[in-house]
Structure formats: structure tokens, C-alpha cells
VOSE-619562 format. One record per residue: residue in one letter; residue number from 0; x, y, z of N, C-alpha, C, O, CB in turn. Coordinates in steps of 0.1 Angstrom, whole numbers, plus 5000, padded with zeros to 4 digits. Glycine has a CB too. Layout:
VOSE-619562
<'A', NUM, <X, Y, Z>, <X, Y, Z>, <X, Y, Z>, <X, Y, Z>, <X, Y, Z>>,
...
***
This chain:
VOSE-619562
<'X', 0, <5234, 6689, 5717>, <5234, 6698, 5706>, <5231, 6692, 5693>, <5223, 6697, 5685>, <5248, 6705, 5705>>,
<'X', 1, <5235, 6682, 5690>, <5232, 6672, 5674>, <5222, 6673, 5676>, <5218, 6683, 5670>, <5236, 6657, 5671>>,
<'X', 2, <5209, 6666, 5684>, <5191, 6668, 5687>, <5188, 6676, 5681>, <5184, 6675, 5670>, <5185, 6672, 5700>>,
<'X', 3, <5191, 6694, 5689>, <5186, 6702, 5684>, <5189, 6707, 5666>, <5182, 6713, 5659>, <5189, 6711, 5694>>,
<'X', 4, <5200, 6703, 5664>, <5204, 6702, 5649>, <5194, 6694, 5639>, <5189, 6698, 5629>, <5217, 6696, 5649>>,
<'X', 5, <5194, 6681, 5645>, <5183, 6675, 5641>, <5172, 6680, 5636>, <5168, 6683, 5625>, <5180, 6669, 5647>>,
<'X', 6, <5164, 6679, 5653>, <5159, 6687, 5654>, <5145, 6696, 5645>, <5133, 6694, 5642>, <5169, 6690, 5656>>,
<'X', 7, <5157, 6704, 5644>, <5160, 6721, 5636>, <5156, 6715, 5614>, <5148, 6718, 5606>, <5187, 6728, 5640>>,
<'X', 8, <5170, 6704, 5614>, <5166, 6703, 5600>, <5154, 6694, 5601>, <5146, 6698, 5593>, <5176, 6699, 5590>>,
<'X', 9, <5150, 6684, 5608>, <5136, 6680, 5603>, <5126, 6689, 5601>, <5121, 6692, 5590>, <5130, 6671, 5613>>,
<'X', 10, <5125, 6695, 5614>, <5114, 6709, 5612>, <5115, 6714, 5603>, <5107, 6711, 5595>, <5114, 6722, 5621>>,
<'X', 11, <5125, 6722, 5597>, <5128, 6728, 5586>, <5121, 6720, 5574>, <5110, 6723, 5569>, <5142, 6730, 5586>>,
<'X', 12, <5125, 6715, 5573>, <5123, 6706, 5557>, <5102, 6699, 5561>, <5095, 6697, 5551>, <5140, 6685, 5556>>,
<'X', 13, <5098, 6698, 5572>, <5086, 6702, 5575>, <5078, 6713, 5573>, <5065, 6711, 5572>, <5086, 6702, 5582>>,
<'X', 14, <5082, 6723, 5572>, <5080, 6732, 5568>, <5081, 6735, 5554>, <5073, 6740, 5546>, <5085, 6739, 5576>>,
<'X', 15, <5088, 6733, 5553>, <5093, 6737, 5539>, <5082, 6725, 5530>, <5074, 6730, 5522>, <5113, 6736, 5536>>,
<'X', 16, <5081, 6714, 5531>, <5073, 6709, 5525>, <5057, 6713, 5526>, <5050, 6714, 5516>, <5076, 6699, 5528>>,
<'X', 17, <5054, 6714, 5536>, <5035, 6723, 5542>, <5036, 6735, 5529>, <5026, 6738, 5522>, <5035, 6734, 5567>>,
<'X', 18, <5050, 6743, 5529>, <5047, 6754, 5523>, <5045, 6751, 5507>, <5037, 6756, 5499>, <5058, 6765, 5526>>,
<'X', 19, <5058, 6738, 5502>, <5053, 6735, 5488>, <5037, 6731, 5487>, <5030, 6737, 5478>, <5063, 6722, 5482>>,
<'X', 20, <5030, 6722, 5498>, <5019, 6719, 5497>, <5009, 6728, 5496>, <5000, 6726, 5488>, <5018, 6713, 5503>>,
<'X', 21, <5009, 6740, 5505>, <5002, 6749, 5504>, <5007, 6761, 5491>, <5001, 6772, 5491>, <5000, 6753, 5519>>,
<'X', 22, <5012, 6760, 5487>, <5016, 6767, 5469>, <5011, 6764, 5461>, <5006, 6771, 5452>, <5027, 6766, 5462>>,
<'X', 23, <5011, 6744, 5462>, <5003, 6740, 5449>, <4991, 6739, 5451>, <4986, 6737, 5440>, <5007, 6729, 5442>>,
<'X', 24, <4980, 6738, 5464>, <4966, 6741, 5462>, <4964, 6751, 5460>, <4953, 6753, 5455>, <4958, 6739, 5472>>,
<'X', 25, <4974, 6765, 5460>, <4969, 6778, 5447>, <4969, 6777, 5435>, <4960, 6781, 5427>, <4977, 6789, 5444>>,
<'X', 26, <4980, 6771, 5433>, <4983, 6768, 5418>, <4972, 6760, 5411>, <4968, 6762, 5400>, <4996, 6759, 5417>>,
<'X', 27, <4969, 6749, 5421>, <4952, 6741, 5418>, <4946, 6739, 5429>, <4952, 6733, 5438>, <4951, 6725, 5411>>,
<'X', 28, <4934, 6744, 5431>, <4927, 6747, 5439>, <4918, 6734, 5438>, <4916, 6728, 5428>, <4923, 6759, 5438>>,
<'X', 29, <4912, 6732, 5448>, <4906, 6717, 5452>, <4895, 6721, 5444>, <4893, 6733, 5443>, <4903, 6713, 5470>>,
<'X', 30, <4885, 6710, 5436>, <4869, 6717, 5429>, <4860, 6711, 5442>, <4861, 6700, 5448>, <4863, 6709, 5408>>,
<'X', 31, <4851, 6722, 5443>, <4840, 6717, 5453>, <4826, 6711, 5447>, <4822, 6717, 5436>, <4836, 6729, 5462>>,
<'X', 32, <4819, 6702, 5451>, <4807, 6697, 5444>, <4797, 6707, 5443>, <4792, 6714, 5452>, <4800, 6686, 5450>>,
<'X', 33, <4794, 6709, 5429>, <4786, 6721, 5429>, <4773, 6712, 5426>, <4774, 6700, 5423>, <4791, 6734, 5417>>,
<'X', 34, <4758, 6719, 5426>, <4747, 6714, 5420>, <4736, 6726, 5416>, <4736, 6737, 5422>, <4741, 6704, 5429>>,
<'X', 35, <4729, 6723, 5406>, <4724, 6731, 5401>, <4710, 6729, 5398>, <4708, 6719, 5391>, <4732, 6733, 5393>>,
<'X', 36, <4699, 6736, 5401>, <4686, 6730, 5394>, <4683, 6732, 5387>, <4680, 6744, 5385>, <4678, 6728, 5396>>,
<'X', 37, <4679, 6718, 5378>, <4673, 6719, 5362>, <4659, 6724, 5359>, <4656, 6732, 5349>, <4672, 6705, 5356>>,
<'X', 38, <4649, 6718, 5370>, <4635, 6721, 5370>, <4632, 6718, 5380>, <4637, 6710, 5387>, <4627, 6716, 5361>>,
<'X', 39, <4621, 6727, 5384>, <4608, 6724, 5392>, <4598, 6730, 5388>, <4596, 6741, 5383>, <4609, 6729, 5405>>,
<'X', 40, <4587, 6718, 5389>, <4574, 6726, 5383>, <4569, 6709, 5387>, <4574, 6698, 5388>, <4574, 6735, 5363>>,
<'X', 41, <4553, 6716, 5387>, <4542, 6704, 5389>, <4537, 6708, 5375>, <4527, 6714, 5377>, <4529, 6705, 5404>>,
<'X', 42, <4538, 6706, 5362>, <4533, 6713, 5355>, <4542, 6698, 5339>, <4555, 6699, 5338>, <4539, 6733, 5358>>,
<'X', 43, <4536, 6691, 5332>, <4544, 6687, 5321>, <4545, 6699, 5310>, <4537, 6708, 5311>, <4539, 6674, 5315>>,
<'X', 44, <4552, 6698, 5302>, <4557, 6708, 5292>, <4547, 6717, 5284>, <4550, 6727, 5279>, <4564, 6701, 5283>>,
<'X', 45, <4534, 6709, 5285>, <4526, 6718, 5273>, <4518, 6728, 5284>, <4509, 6735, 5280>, <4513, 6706, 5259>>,
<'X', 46, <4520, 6728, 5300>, <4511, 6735, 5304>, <4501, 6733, 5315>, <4496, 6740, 5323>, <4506, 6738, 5296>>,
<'X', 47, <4501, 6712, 5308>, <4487, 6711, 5324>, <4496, 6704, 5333>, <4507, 6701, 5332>, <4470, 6699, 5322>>,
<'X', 48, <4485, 6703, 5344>, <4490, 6702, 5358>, <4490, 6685, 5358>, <4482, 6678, 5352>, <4479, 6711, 5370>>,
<'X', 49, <4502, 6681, 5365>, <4505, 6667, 5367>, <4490, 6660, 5379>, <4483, 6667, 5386>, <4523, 6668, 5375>>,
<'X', 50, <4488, 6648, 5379>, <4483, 6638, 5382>, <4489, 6642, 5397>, <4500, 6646, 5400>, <4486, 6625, 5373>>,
<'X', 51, <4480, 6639, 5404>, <4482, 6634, 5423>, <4494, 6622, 5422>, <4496, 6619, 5410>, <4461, 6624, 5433>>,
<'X', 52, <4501, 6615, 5429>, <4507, 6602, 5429>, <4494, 6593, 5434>, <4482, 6595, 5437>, <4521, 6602, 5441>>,
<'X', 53, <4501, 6582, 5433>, <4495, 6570, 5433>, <4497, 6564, 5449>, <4506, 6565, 5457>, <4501, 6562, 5422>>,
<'X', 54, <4484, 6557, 5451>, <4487, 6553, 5463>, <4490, 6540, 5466>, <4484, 6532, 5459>, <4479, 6557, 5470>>,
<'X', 55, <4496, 6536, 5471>, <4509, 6526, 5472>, <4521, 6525, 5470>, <4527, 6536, 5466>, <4508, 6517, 5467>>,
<'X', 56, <4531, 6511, 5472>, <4547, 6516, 5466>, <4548, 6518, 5453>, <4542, 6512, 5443>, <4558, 6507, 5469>>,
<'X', 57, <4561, 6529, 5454>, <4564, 6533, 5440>, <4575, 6525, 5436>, <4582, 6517, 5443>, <4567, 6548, 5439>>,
<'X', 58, <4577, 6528, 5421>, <4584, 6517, 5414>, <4591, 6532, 5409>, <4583, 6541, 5406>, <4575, 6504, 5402>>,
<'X', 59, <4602, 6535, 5408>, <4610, 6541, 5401>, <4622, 6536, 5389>, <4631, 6529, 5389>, <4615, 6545, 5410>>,
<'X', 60, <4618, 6543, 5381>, <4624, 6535, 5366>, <4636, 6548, 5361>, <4633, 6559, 5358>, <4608, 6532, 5351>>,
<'X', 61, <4642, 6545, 5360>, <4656, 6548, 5348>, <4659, 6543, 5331>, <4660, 6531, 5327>, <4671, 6541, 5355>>,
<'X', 62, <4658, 6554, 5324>, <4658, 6547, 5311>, <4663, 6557, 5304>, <4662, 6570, 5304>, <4645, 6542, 5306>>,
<'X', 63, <4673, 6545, 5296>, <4685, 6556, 5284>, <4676, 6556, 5272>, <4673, 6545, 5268>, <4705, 6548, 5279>>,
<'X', 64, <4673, 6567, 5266>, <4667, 6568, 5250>, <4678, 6568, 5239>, <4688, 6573, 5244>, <4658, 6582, 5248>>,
<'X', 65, <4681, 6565, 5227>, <4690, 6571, 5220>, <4679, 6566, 5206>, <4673, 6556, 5202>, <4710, 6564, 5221>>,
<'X', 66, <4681, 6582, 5203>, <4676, 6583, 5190>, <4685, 6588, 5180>, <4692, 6598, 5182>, <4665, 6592, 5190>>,
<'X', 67, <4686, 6580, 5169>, <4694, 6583, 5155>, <4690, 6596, 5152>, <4681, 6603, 5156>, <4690, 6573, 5143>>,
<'X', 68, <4697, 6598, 5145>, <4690, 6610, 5135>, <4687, 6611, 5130>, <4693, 6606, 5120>, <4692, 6617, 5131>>,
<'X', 69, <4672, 6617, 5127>, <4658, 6615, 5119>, <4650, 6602, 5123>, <4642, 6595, 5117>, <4661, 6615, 5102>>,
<'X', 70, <4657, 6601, 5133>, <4647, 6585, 5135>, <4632, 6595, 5146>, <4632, 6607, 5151>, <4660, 6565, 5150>>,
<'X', 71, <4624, 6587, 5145>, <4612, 6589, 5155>, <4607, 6579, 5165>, <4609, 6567, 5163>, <4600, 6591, 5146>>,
<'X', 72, <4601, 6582, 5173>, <4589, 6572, 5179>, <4578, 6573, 5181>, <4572, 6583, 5186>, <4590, 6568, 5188>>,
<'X', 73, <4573, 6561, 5178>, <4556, 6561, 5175>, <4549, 6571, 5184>, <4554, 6577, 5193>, <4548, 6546, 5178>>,
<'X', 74, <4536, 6571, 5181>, <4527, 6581, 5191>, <4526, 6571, 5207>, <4530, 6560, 5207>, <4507, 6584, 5183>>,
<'X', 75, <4522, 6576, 5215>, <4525, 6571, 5225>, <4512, 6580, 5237>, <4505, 6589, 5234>, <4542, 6573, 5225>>,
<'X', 76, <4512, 6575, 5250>, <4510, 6582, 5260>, <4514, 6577, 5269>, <4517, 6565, 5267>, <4499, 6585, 5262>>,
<'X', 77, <4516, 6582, 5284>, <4527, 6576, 5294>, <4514, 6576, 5306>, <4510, 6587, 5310>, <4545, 6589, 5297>>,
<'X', 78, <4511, 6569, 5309>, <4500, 6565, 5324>, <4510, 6571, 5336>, <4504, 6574, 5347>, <4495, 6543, 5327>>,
<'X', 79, <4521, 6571, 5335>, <4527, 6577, 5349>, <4537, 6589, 5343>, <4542, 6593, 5332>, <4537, 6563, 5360>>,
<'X', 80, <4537, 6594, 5356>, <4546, 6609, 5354>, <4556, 6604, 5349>, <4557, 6592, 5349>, <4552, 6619, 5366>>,
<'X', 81, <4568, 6616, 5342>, <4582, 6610, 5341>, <4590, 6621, 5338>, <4584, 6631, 5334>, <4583, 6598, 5328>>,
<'X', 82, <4599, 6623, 5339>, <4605, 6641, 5335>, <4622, 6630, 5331>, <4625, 6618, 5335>, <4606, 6659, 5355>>,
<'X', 83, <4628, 6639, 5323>, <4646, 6636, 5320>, <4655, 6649, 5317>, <4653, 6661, 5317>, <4647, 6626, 5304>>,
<'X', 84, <4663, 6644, 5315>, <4675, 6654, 5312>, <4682, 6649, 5296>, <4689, 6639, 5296>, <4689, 6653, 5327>>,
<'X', 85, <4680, 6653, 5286>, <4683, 6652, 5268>, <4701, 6660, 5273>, <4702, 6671, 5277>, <4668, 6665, 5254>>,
<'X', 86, <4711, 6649, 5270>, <4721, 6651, 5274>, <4733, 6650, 5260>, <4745, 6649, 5260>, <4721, 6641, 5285>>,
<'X', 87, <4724, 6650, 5249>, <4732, 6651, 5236>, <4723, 6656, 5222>, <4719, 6646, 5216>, <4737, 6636, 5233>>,
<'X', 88, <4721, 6663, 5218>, <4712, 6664, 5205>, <4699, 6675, 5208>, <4700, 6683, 5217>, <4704, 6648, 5200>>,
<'X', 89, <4693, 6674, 5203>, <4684, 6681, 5204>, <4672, 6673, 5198>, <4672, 6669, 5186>, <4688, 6693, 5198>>,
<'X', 90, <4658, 6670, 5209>, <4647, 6661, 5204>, <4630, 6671, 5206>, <4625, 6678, 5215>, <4647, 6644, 5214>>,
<'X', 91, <4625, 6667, 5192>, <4615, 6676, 5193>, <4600, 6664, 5197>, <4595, 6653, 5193>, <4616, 6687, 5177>>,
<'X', 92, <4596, 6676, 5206>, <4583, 6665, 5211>, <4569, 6668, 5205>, <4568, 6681, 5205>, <4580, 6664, 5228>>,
<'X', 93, <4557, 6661, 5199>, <4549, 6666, 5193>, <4534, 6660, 5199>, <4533, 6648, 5199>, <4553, 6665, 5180>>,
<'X', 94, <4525, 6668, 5202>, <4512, 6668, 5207>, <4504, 6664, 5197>, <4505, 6670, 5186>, <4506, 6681, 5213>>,
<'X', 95, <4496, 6652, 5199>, <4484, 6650, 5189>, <4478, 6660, 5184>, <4472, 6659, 5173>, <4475, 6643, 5192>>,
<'X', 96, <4478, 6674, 5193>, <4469, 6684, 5191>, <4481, 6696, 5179>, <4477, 6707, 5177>, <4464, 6691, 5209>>,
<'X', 97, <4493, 6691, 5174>, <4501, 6696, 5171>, <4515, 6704, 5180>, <4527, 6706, 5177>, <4495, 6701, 5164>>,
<'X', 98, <4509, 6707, 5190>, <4518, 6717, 5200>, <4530, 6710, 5202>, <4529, 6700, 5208>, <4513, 6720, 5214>>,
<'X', 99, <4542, 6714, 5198>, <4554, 6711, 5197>, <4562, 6717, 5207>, <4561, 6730, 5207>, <4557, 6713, 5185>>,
<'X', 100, <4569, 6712, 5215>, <4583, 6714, 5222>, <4597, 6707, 5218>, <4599, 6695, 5216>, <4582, 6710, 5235>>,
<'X', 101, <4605, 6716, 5216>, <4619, 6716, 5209>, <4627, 6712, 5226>, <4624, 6720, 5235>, <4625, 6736, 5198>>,
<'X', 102, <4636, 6700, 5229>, <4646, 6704, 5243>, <4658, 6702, 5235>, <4659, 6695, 5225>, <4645, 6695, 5258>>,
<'X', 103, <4669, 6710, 5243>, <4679, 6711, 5238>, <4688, 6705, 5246>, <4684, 6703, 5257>, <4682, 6721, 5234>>,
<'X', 104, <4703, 6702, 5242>, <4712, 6699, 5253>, <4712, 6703, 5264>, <4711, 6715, 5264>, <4722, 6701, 5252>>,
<'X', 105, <4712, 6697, 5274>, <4715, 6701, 5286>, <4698, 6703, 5293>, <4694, 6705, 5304>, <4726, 6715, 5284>>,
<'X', 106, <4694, 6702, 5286>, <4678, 6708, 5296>, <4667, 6696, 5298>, <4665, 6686, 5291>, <4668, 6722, 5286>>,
<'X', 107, <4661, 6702, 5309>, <4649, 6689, 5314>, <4641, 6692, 5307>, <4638, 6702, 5300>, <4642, 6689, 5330>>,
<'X', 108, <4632, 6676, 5309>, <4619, 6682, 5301>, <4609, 6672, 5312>, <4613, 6661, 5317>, <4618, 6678, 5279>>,
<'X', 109, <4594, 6678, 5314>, <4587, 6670, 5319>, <4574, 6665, 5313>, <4565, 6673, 5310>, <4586, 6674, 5330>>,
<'X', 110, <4571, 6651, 5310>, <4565, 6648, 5301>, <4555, 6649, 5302>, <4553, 6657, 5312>, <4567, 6640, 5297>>,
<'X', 111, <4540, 6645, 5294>, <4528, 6648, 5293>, <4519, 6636, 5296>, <4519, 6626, 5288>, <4526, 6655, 5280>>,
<'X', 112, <4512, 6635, 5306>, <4508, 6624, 5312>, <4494, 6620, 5307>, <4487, 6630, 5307>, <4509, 6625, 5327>>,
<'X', 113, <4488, 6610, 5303>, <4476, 6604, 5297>, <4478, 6614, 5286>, <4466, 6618, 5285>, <4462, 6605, 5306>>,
<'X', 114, <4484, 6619, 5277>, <4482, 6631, 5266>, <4494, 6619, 5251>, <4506, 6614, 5251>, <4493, 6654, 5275>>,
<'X', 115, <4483, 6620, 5241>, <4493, 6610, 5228>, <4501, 6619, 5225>, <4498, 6631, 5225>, <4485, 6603, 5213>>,
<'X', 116, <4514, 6615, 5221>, <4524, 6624, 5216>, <4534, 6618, 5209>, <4531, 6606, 5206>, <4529, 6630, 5227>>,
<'X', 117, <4549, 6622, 5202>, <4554, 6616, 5197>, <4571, 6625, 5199>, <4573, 6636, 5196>, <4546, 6614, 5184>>,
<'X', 118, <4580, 6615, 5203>, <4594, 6628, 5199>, <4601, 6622, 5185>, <4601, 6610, 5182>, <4610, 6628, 5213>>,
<'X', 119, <4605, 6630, 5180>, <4614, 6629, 5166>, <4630, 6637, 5168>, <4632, 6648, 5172>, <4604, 6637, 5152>>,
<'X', 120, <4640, 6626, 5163>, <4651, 6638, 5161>, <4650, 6642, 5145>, <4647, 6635, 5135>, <4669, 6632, 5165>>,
<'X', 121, <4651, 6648, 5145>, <4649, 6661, 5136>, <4667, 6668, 5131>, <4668, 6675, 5121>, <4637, 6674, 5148>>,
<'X', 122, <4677, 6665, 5140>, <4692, 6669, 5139>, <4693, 6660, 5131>, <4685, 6653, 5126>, <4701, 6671, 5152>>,
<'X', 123, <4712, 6659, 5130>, <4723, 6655, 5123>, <4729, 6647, 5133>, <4736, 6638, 5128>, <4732, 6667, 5118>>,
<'X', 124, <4729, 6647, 5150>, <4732, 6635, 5155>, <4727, 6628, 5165>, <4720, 6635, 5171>, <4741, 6636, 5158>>,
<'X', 125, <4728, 6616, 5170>, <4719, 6611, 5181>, <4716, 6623, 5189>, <4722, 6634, 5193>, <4725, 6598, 5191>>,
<'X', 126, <4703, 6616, 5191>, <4698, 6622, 5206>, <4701, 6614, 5215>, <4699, 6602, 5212>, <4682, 6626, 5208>>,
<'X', 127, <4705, 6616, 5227>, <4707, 6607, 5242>, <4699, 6612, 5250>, <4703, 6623, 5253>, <4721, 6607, 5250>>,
<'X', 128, <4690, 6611, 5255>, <4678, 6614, 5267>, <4679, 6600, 5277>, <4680, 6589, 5272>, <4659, 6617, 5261>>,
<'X', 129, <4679, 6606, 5293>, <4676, 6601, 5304>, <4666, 6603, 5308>, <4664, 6615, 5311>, <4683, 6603, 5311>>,
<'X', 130, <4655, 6594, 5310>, <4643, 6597, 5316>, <4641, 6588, 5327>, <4648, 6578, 5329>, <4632, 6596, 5306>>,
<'X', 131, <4633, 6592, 5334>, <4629, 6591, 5350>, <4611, 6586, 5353>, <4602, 6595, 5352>, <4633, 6610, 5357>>,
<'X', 132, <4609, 6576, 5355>, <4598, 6574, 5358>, <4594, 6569, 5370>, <4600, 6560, 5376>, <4596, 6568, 5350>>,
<'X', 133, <4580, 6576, 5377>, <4574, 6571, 5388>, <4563, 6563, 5389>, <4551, 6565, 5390>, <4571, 6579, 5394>>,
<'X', 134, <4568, 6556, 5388>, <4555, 6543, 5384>, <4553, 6535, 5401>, <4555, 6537, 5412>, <4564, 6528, 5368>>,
<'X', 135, <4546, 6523, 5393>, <4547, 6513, 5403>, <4544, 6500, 5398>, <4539, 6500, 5386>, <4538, 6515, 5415>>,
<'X', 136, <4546, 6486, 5403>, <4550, 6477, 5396>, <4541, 6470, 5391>, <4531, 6469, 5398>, <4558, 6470, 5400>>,
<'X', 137, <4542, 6464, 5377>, <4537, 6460, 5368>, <4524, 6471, 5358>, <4514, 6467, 5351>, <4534, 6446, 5374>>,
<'X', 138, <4530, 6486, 5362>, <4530, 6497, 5354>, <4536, 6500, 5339>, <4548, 6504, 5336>, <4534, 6505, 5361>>,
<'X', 139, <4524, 6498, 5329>, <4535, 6502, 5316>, <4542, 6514, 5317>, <4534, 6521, 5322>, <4528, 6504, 5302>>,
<'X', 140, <4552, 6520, 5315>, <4557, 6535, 5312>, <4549, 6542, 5304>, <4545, 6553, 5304>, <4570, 6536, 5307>>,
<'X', 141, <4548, 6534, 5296>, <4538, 6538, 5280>, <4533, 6532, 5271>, <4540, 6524, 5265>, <4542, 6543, 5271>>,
<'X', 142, <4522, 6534, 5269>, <4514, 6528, 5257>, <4512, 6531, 5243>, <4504, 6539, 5238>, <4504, 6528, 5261>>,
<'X', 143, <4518, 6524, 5236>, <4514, 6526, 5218>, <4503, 6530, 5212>, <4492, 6528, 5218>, <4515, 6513, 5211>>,
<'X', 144, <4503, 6534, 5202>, <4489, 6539, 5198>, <4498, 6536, 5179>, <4503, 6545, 5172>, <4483, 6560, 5206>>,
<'X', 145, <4496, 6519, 5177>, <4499, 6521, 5164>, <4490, 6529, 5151>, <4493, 6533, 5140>, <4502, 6508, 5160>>,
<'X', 146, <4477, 6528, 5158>, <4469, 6532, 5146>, <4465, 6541, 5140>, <4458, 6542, 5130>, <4462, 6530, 5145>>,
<'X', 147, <4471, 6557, 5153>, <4479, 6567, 5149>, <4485, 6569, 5136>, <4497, 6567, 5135>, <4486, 6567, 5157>>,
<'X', 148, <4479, 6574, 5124>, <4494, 6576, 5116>, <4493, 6589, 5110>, <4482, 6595, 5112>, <4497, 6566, 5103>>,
<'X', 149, <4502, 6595, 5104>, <4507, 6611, 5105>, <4501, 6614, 5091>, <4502, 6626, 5087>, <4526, 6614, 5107>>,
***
């Protein structure tokens, strides 16, 4: 008889704990990995169509930008694709031809390949951009064009 008493209160208090457990995943509910997509497009920002890849191995590059505010960078063109996600500020990008794109927090941008260009922050606080490059090795990302001037 004590056994089943036993028993009885272990189970019990088994139970009773499963049920506190299952109360408080209502109370907080587990978060599941969500994902979301930023972009797709074969297309950089002003419109034309991206470059074929390259044939051989690829070199994949990661790179943190931080731009001050009101700071710029020189004119430039990028020999390989590259797209990012601008994860603070807001940076505006500018076409030798004038054509301007504004990205804002949170949004991708995909860049403009063999095309001179320039981004500027233009805001009140850094810009932070992550950019993404497909290159391959001993590929500049980009080339200067100091003699560019505005």
C-alpha cells in the first residue's frame, strides 16, 4: 500500500509539473526561425542586367562599410557583382550619368557593375552597409577613379 501511495504522489507532482510546463509555453511561446527575402533580381539598381559569372573558383568577400555622416566615397566602379543589406542610415548612390538611388534601413541594394559611381551619406548618422562580393582571387572589388571630380 505505501508503493501505491508513493506511487500516486510522485505521479501526481509529475503531472502537475508537465502542466506548470505546459502553462508557461502559453504564457511564452517558443519563437520559430523566421526568414524573409530581401531581393531577387539579375538586374543592379539602375536597371541593367548583371554580367554572366566568371569561370573558375569563386572568391567570396564580406565587407562592413561605415560611413560618417556627410562623409562620401570617391567615384569608383566594381569589376565583380556585389549586392548588401544598409543596416543603419540611409546611403545615397550616384551614377556618373547622375541617376541617383536613395537605400534605406533595412533594404538590399544590388550594385552596378563596370558602371562609375559614388555613395554619400547625406543623413545625421552613420551609415552601416554589409556588402557581399563575388569575385575571385586576386580580384580588385573596386577601382578608383581619382580624377573624377564633382
Amino acid at each position: 500500500m505505501n508503493w501505491v501511495l508513493a506511487a500516486t504522489l510522485v505521479c501526481g507532482a509529475s503531472v502537475l509539473t508537465a502542466c506548470k510546463e505546459a502553462h508557461a509555453q502559453e504564457d511564452n511561446p517558443v519563437q520559430q526561425v523566421t526568414s524573409e527575402e530581401l531581393i531577387r533580381t539579375s538586374q543592379s539598381w539602375d536597371g541593367v542586367e548583371l554580367p554572366d559569372y566568371f569561370e573558375g573558383r569563386p572568391e567570396l568577400v564580406a565587407v562592413k562599410y561605415v560611413f560618417p555622416a556627410g562623409q562620401k566615397l570617391g567615384w569608383h566602379h566594381h569589376p565583380v557583382m556585389n549586392y548588401g543589406i544598409l543596416v543603419q542610415g540611409e546611403l545615397t548612390i550616384i551614377g556618373q550619368d547622375g541617376k541617383e538611388k536613395v537605400v534605406h534601413e533595412g533594404e538590399a541594394v544590388v550594385e552596378m557593375v563596370n558602371t562609375i559611381h559614388h555613395g554619400e551619406n547625406r543623413g545625421t548618422k552613420p551609415v552601416i552597409l554589409y556588402m557581399f562580393y563575388l569575385s575571385q582571387k586576386d580580384m580588385p572589388l573596386a577601382v578608383q577613379h581619382p580624377e573624377i571630380t564633382e
